[in-house]
N, C-alpha and C positions, 0 to 999 in steps of 0.2 A: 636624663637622656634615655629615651628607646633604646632598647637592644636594636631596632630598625635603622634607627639612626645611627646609631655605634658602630655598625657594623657598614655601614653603607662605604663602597671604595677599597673597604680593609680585608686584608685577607685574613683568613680564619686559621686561629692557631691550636691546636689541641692540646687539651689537658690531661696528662696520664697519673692519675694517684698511686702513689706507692707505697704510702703509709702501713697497709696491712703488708706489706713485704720489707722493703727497705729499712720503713720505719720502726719496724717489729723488730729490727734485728737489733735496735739500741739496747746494750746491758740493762736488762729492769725493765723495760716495754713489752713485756709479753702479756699480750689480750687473752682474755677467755672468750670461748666460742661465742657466747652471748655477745659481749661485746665488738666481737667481728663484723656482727652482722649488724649492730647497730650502726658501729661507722659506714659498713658500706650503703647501707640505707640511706644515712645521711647525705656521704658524696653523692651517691645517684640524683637525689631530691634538689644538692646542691648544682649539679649541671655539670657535674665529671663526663670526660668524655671515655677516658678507658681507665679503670680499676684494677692494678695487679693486685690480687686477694691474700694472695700466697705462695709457697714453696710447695709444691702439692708435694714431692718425693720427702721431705724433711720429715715427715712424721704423718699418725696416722690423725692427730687434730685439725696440721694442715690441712691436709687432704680434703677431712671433713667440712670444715670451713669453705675452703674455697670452692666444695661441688655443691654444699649451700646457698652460697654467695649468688652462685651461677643459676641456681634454680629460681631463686628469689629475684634476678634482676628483671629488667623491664625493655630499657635501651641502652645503655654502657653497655659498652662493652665488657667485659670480664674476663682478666687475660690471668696465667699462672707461668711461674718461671720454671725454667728447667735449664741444667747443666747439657750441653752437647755429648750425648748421650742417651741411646734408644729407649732407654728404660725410663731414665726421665722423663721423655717427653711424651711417653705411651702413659705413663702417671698424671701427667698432666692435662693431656685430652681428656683421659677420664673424669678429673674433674671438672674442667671448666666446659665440656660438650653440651653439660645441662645447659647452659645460658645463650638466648635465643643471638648473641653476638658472641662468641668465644673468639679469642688468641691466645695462642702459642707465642712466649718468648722466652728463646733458648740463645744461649751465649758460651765465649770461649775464652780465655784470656789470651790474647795476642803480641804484647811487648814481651821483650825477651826475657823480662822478672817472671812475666806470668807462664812462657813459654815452657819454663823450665821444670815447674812444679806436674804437669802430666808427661814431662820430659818426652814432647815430641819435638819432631825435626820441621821447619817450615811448612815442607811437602807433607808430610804425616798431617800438620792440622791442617793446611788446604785440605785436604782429603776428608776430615772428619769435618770438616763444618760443611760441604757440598754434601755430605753425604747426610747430615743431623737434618741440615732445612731440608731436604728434600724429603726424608721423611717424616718433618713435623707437615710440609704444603701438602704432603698426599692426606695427613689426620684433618687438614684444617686449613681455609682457605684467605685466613689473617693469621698471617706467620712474621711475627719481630724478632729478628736476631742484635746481639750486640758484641760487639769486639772490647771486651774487658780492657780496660787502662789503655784504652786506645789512643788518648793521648800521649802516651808515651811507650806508641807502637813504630816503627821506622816505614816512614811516608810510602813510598815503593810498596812494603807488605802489607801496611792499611789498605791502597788501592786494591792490591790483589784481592785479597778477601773480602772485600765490599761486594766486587764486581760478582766473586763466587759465590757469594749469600745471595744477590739481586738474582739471577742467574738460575738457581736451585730453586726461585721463589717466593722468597726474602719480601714484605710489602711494605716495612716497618725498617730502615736500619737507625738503630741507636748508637749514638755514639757518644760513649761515658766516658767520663771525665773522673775514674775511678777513687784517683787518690787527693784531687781538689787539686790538682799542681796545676796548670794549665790558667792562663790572662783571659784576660775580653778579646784581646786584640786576636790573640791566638785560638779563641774558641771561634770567632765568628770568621776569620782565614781555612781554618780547617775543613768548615762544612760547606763554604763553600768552592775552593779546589776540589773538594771532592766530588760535587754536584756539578763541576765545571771538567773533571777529570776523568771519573771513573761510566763507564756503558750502562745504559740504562736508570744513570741515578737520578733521570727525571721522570722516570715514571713512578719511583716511591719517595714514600713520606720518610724524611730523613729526623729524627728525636735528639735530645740533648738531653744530658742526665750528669748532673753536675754535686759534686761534693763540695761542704766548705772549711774543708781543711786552713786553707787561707781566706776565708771571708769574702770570696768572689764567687759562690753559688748563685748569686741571684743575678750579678755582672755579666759573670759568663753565659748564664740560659741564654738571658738576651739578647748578650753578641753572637748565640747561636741564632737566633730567632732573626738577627739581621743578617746574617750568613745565609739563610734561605732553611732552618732549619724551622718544620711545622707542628711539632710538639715538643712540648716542655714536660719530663719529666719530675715529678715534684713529692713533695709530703705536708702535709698539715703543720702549722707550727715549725716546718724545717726537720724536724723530726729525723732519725735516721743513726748510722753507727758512727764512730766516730765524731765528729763536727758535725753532721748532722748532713742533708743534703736542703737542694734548693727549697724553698718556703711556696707552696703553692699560692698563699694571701700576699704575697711580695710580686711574685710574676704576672699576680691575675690584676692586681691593684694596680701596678705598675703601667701596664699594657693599658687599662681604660686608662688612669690619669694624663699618662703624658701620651696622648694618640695622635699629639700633633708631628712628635718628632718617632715615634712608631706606630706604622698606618697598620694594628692589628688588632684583632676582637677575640676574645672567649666566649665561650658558651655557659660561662659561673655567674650564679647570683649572685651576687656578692655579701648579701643583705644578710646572708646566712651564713656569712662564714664566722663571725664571732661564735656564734654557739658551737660550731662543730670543735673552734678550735679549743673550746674552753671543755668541750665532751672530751676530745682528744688527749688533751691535758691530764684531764684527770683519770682517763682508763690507763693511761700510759705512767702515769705517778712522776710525769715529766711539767715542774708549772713552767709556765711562760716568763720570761724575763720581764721586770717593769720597763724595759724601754726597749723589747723588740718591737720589731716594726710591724705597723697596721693590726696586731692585736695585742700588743702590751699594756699593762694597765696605764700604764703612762704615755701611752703613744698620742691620744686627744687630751692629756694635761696643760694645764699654764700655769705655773707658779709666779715668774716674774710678772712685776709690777708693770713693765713694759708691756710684755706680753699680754696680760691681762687689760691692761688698757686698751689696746690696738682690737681684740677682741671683744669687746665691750663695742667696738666700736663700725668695725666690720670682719665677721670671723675668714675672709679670705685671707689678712694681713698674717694669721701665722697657721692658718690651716688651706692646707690644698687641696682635701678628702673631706667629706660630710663624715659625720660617725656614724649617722644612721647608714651610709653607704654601706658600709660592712657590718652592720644589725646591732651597734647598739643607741640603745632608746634615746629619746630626745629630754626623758623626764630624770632625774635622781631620787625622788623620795617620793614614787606613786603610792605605797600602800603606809597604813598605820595599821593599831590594835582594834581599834574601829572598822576596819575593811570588813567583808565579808569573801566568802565563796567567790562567787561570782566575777569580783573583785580583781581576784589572786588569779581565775581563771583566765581573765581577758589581758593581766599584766603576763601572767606565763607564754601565751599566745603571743604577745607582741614582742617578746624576748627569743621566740623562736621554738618553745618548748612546747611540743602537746602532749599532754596528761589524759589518762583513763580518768572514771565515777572513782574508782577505789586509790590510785595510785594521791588525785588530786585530795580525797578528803585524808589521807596520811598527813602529806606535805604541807595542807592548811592545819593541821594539829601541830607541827612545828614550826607554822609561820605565827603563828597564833603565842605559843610560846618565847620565839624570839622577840616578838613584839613586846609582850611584856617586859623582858629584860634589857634592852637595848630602844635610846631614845628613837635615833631614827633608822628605816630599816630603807637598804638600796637596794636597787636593779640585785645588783652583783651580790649583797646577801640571800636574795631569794635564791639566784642561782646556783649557790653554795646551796642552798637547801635540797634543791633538786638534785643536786650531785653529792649530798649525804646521804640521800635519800635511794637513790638506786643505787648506793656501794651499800644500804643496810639493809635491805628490800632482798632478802634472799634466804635462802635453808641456810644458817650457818652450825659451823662444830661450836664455838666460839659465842655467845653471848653478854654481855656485860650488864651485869641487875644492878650495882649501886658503886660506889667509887669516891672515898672520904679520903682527903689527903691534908695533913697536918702537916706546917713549916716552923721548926726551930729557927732559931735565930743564928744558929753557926752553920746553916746551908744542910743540915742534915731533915730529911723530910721522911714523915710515916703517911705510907698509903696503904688503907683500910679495903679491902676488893672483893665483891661478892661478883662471883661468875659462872654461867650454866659454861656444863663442858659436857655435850652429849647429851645433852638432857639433863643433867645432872648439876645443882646447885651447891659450889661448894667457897669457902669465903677464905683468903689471907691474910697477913699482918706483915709489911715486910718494911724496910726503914732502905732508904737510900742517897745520893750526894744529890741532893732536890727531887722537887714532885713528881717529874716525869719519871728517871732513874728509877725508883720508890714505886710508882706505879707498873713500869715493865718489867721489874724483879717477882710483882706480885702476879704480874699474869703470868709471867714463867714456874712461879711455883706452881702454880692451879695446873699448868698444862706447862709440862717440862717437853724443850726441845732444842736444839742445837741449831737456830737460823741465828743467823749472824746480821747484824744493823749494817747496812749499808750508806743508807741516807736515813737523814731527818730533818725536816725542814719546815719551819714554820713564816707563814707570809699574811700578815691581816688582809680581811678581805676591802675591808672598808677604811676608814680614817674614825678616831676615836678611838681611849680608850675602852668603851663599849666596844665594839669591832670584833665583828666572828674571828680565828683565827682558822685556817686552811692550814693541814699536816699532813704532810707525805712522807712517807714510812716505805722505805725500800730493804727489802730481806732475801737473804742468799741462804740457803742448806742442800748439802751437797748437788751443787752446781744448778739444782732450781733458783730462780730469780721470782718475787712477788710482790706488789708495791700495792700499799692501802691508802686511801686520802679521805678524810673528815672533818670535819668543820662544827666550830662553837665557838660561842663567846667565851668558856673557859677553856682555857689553851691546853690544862690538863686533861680531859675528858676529850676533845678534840685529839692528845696524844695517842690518849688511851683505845680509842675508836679507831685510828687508822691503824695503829696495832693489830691488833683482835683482826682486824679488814685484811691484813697481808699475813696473819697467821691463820686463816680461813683458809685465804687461796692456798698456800703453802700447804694444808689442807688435803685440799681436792688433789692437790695433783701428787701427793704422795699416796692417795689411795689408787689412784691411777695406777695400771698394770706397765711395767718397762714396754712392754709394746707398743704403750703411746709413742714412745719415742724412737728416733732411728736417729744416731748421728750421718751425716753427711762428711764425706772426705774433703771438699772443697767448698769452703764455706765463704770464703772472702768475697761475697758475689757483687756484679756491678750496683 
């Protein structure tokens, strides 16, 4: 189906990413700069319509990031949030002013939970939210505000503050669904009383921004988007604090499949969102569920007999969605040891990946190596390569030269560890309650420090025992969070690697001067 097609009759719904904000704000999701700007490269290419980047006042990385982001764009938009609050949002102009489409979204908490913590009176935040948009409208002539847990703001003062946002100059109201409490029935009633209620609320685009505290992020967008609501706020893989918030591949998928019983279109290719979401995955050290929906590994699976017959037979009987629709391949085992260059180059390309001269002949010296070790090599191994591949693609403190690990028979294991540390090669011997244990004892003596194990998690990439194993490694020291992911066929070396990957970053950012950082007094944002 055309996008010409698709679109013809339907109204047009935007898509606002929030991944670099929202979704950043998940414990253990904190992107390095580099990586900022790849996701937002991605979205943009992917057909995001607006990008919130960042928190420009949270820190002096944000900041940097987001007036990057801005510089860097093309046509998204490029919006950064801010607290209702002049400083804020004079913060935030500065950053996203770079980008030839900037917004300003600034927000309040308005139920009476949230009312309490800047301990103003009704009339006090009337006051401060007329008075914040008006001068974000004077900075900037795409201004979104949002009334914090507006769903469980009292009906009456919603209206009032709407109108006063629209009013001040408001082009954008969002209205979050802060804490995930809120029905279908009740998201899609809400927006539109208020589009039937409040003055002026048909001259702007009214947004929905939904949490899945209760499993209904992706329910509620909708019933907002049937409410008269014209963007969905979202994140990559669901991504976000708490439960996560709505799945931007869920709303976008959703919207094309079923367009008989909702007459609306996107501006997303869709063909591209498996790689972002599997980018996103692995910068974030967050994997994806085998049976989320539209990119879990399991989500185009058959196992039953039935199933697979009916398939065999006509793939509409238990698929509604092409896979290729959302970009993965039509093939399972396009490359061997026999492939060449060339080869690897035109399979990376079809997977959605484009590689440099130097980046690709790396990546073919470890496809080359997997090949020999592993009978058959898939899609989804390569990808693992590619995503070992720019997590070891960098200056690191950290290095790993060689990695011998011995198993007793009563669960006790010696790992043997040769590791540069600064430049500096130095080897351990340490013994521990199995290989992994045994091997992160050994990289702590080489390089002593007090990060604490968060997560660890290992998930095959493929089916086989042959089968790379994917390891995510999430680490906390004093109140830094950093997450490593790597991948091999030996699940210890693959431990070892995502190790060494989150004690890197851990790293950088402890060289880093305290003035990277600024805490924020009000952090719980929509």
């Amino acid at each position: 189906m055309t996008d010409q097609a698709q679109s013809a009759g339907k109204d047009r719904v935007y898509i606002f990413d929030t991944t670099l904000r929202d979704g950043e704000q998940s414990p253990g999701a904190t992107m390095t700069h580099d990586e900022k700007l790849e996701i937002a490269e991605l979205l943009e290419d992917m057909g995001v319509d607006i990008i919130e980047a960042g928190f420009p006042i949270a820190s002096e990385g944000d900041f940097a990031a987001v007036a990057e982001i801005a510089r860097r764009s093309r046509e998204t938009v490029i919006c950064g949030l801010a607290r209702a609050q002049k400083a804020d949002i004079d913060r935030c102009w500065e950053a996203v002013k770079h980008a030839p489409r900037p917004r300003i979204h600034t927000f309040i908490g308005t139920s009476p939970l949230h009312r309490a913590i800047p301990d103003l009176s009704m009339d006090e935040m009337a006051d401060r939210i007329h008075e914040t948009v008006t001068h974000a409208r004077n900075l900037c002539d795409n201004v979104q505000w949002s009334p914090m847990d507006a769903t469980r703001t009292e009906w009456d003062y919603l209206c009032r503050v709407v109108e006063i946002a629209i009013k001040a100059g408001a082009t954008t109201l969002n209205i979050p669904d802060t804490v995930g409490y809120t029905a279908p029935n009740e998201s899609a009633e809400l927006i539109r009383k208020l589009i039937a209620t409040v003055p002026g609320a048909d001259e702007v685009i009214f947004a929905t921004h939904c949490h899945n505290d209760l499993g209904l992020a992706t329910a509620n967008a909708l019933a907002a988007v049937e409410g008269g609501a014209r963007q969905i706020e979202c994140t990559i893989n669901g991504l976000g604090e708490r439960a996560g918030n709505t799945a931007l591949e869920e709303v976008v998928m959703a919207l094309r499949t079923r367009g008989d019983i909702m007459p609306f279109y996107t501006g997303v290719e869709t063909k591209k969102i498996m790689h972002i979401s599997r980018r996103v995955a692995s910068v974030a050290g967050f994997p994806v569920q085998f049976n989320k929906a539209i990119v879990g590994k399991n989500a185009f699976a058959h196992e039953s007999g039935i199933h697979q017959d009916g398939m065999l037979k006509n793939k509409e009987t238990f698929e509604i969605m092409l896979p290729e629709d959302v970009g993965l391949a039509g093939t399972s085992l396009p490359l061997g040891k026999h492939s060449g260059r060339a080869a690897l180059r035109a399979k990376l390309k079809e997977l959605g990946v484009d590689v440099g001269d130097n980046q690709l002949k790396d990546i073919f010296v470890r496809f080359k190596d997997l090949a020999d070790r592993k009978k058959e090599v898939y899609d989804d191994d390569i990808l693992a390569l590619v995503t070992a591949h720019m997590a070891d693609d960098q200056e690191n403190h950290l290095e790993i030269v060689s990695l011998k690990v011995i198993c007793g028979t009563a669960g006790q294991a010696e790992a043997v560890l040769e590791m540069e540390v600064g430049g500096q090669e130095s080897s351990a011997d340490e013994f521990g309650d199995g290989p992994v244990d045994a091997t992160f004892k050994a990289v702590r003596k080489l390089y002593p420090n007090k990060a604490r194990l968060q997560l660890y998690q290992v998930s095959a990439v493929t089916e086989g025992t042959d089968a790379q194993a994917t390891v995510s490694v999430r680490l906390e020291e004093d109140g830094k969070i950093a997450t490593g992911q790597s991948a091999d066929t030996d699940t210890v070396v693959a431990s070892a690697r995502a190790y060494v990957n989150a004690l890197n970053r851990l790293h950088v950012r402890r060289s880093k001067t305290g003035s990277d950082i600024k805490e924020i007094s009000y952090k719980d944002v929509t």
